[in-house]
C-alpha positions, 0 to 999 in steps of 0.5 A: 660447171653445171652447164657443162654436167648437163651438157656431158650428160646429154651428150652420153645419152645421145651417145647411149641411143646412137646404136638405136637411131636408125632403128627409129628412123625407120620406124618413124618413115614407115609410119609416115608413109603408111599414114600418107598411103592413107590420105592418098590412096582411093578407098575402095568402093562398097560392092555395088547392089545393081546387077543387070541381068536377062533372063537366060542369065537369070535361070543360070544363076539360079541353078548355080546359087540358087538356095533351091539349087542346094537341095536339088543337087542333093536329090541328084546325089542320093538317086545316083548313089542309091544306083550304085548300092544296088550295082554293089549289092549284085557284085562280089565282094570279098570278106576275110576272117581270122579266129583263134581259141583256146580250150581247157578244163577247170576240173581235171588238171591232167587234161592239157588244153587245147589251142586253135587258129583258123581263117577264111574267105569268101565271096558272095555276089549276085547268083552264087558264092565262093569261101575257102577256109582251114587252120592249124590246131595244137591238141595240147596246146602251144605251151606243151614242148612235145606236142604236134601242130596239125593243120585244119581241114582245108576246104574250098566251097561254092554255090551257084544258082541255076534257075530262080524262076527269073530269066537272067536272074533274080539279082539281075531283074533287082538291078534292072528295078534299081535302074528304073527307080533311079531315071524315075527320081531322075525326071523328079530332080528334072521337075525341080529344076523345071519349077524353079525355072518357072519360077525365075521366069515369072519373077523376072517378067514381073519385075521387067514388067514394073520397071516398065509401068515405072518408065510411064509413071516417071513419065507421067509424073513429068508431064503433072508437074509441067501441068501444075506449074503452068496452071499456076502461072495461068492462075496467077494472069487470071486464066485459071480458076481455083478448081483448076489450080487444085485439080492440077495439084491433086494430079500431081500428088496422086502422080507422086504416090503411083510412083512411089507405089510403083518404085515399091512394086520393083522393090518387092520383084527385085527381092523376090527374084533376088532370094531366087538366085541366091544374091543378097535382098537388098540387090537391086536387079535390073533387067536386061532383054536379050534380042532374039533370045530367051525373055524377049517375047511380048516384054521385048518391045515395051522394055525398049529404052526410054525415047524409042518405039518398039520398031526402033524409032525415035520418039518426039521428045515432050512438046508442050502446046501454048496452053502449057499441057503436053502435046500428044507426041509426047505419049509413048509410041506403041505397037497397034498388034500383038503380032507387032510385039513378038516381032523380034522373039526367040521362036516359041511355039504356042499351041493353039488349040486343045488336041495339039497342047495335050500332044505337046504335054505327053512327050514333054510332061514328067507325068508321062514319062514318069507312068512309062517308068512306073509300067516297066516297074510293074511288070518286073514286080509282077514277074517277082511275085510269079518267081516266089512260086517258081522251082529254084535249081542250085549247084554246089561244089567243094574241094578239101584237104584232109587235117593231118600233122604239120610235120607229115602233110597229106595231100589227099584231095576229096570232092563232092558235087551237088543239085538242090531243086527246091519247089514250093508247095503250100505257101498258105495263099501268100503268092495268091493274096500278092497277085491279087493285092498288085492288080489292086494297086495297079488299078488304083494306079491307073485311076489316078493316072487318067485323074492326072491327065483330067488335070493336065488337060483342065489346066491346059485349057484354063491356060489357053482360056487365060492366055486368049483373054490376056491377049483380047485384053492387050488388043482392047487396051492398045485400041483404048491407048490410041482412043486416049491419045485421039480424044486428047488430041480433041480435048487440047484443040477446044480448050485452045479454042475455049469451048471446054474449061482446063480442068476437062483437059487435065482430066483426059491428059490422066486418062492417057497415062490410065491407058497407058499403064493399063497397056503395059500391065496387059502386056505383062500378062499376056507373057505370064499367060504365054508361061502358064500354056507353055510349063502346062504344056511341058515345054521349059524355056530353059530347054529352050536356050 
């Protein structure tokens, strides 16, 4: 009996949650799939840190995400929105106003108040104005049942100026200065952005630069390792001594910290031209050459791939000679000319001497252009004072209508016309004391101009000094590379025939990869020097593209 109460019982709570079983059922499958969505659907990947970029990548990066990018941009509003106020400011406008008053007396009750309503409009711009005004009045007030409206006197007004001292206009001449000052913060949003390309282009020439100097580190750190492990087994046969064995070592681990020295250096260029661009610092940014394009002059032939010469050609891969020590063909192979270098480059022009880089600096510098401006600033300024002194010739018109009661409207028109010449007499030397403190200016004016074209031409000569020196430096290091290469060559044949010991060896195979590192950072310098002569110059390689 029990068993059957029990039994009936679960049967009615089975029946109870009957209308709620599909309800579960669902739920239960919807989570089963999501879990197993779970397990089996991929994870998305972290956003990935490397970006390959080139140069003319770079500088539009840049412009369009760049931090600098901001506040040039904003420069660039606010130049051509002060252009604008000042268009306004010769331009008619229209203004509207409406008034209404009420008039009484506190002492005298018999005296009815009096209430009024007037309007107006007017127009000013430029040379001249325009206003039309009138309302009505109620004598005794809107309250009195008897009394009259009236309607104001209605007049419509305007003045002009004739003649102002200034051809075209004082308002005009002032829009023309407007003009001028916004090209003149125009050239100064363009110098901007010509020094944040510079700056880009130099932080990625430095980066493509270590990124090369690590391919030789790497390299050189293959061929230490090699060395070590050889003269291990050699010491272990007896053909090696214990001052051998512990060179080889120290050439290893001095190996291993150029490279980690190295990896730090791209680390630093990559986060200096990462905060550049606007892109997180922890981006690693590879560079990327572009062939004939913009970022592929002297870096164009070492940023080839690891395993090809600067023409192209496949490079021997590392050989080792019976005595366990890199063979000669596993050196990189290098160009023997700097002309060799720039042999697939975008055309840059670089001048080569002083006379044609200062032709260069004054069609292309912002100083110049910015000085051209500045003149014709000047004569107006100076066309302005001479103005302050000139007779000023205005006319002026005006139409009314006489006041009268609204229910009898007259409708007399009255007129009248004017002339007013205005002359300057005694302005207490104020037009004199202007003039002469404008020539003063203007003197001072041009003394820091010829200043600034000393320093341009300073430091264009320093460039062109800075960029021959880079490139003596290239050649010299190029020449001592092959020297490196040649005495290996030596030193590996008398160690094979045992007139020399391996430690003289292990000492010229580090002298090549000096040689080689010394190379490839005088390559980078000569595309700085190159940058340096051509941002002295005015010429941008973001104009360029």
């Amino acid at each position: 009996m029990a068993t059957w109460r029990g039994g009936s019982v679960i049967s009615r709570m089975m029946m109870m949650m009957k209308p709620y079983r599909t309800v579960f059922f669902a739920a239960g499958l919807l989570i089963f799939a999501a879990a197993l969505h779970a397990q089996t659907a991929p994870r998305a990947a972290g956003p990935d840190t490397a970006v390959e970029l080139s140069l003319p990548q770079a500088l539009v990066q840049a412009r369009e995400a760049g931090p600098a990018s901001l506040r040039i941009d904003a420069e660039r509003t606010i130049a051509a929105e002060q252009f604008r106020s000042a268009q306004a400011s010769i331009r008619y406008g229209l203004d509207a106003s409406l008034s209404a008053s009420h008039a009484g007396s506190l002492t005298d009750r018999d005296a009815r108040p009096s209430d009024s309503l007037g309007f107006s409009l007017s127009s000013s711009g430029g040379q001249g104005s325009l206003s039309l005004s009138g309302g009505l009045q109620a004598p005794t007030g809107v309250a009195d049942p008897d009394g009259q409206l009236r309607l104001s006197a209605t007049t419509l007004s305007g003045n002009y100026t004739l003649w102002d001292g200034v051809a075209g206009g004082r308002a005009r001449a002032s829009l023309e200065q407007s003009r001028l000052a916004l090209e003149a913060r125009m050239l100064t949003v363009e110098s901007m952005y010509a020094s944040l390309e510079d700056e880009v282009t130099d932080a990625w020439f430095t980066l493509e630069g270590a990124v090369r100097i690590i391919r030789v580190r790497e390299l050189s750190l293959s061929r230490r390792q090699d060395e070590s492990e050889r003269t291990g087994v050699l010491r272990s046969v007896g053909e090696a001594n214990r001052q051998e064995e512990l060179q080889s070592r120290i050439n290893l681990l001095d190996a291993e910290e150029a490279l980690r020295v190295a990896e730090r250096d791209v680390q630093i260029a990559s986060r200096r031209l990462a905060r550049l661009l606007g892109l997180p610092a922890d981006t690693r940014i590879i560079p990327v050459a572009v062939a004939g394009g913009p970022g592929t002059n002297s870096a164009s032939a070492a940023s080839a791939a690891p395993g090809t010469s600067a023409a192209g050609a496949t490079v021997p891969a590392p050989a080792t000679s019976t005595a366990g020590a890199p063979a000669t063909s596993s050196a990189p192979a290098t160009s023997t000319a700097p002309a060799a270098i720039h042999a697939a480059t975008a055309p840059i022009t670089i001048p080569e001497d002083l006379d044609a880089a200062m032709n260069l600096a004054e069609q292309n510098r912002q100083e110049f252009a910015s000085r051209r401006i500045a003149e014709a600033q000047s004569a107006f300024e100076r066309q302005g004072i001479h103005a302050s002194r000139a007779p000023q010739l205005r006319a002026s018109a005006s139409l009314s209508v006489p006041g009268s009661p609204l229910s009898e409207p007259a409708f007399d028109l009255n007129y009248s016309l004017g002339l007013t010449l205005s002359v300057p007499v005694f302005d207490r030397g104020q037009h004199e004391t202007e003039l002469r403190r404008f020539d003063e200016r203007q003197l001072l004016d041009e003394l820091a101009f010829e200043e600034t074209i000393e320093n341009i031409r300073r430091e264009i000569s320093a460039g062109l000094s800075a960029l021959a020196a880079a490139r003596h430096r290239l050649s010299t290091s190029e020449l001592e590379q092959e020297l490196a290469e040649i005495q290996y060559e030596r030193t590996l044949l008398e160690y094979e025939d045992g007139s020399i010991g391996r430690i003289d060896l292990l000492a010229q195979s580090v002298a090549v990869t000096n040689a080689q590192i010394a190379r490839e950072r005088a390559l980078t310098d000569v595309v700085l020097a190159e940058r340096a002569v051509l941002r002295a110059v005015g010429e941008q390689q973001g104009a360029q593209e």
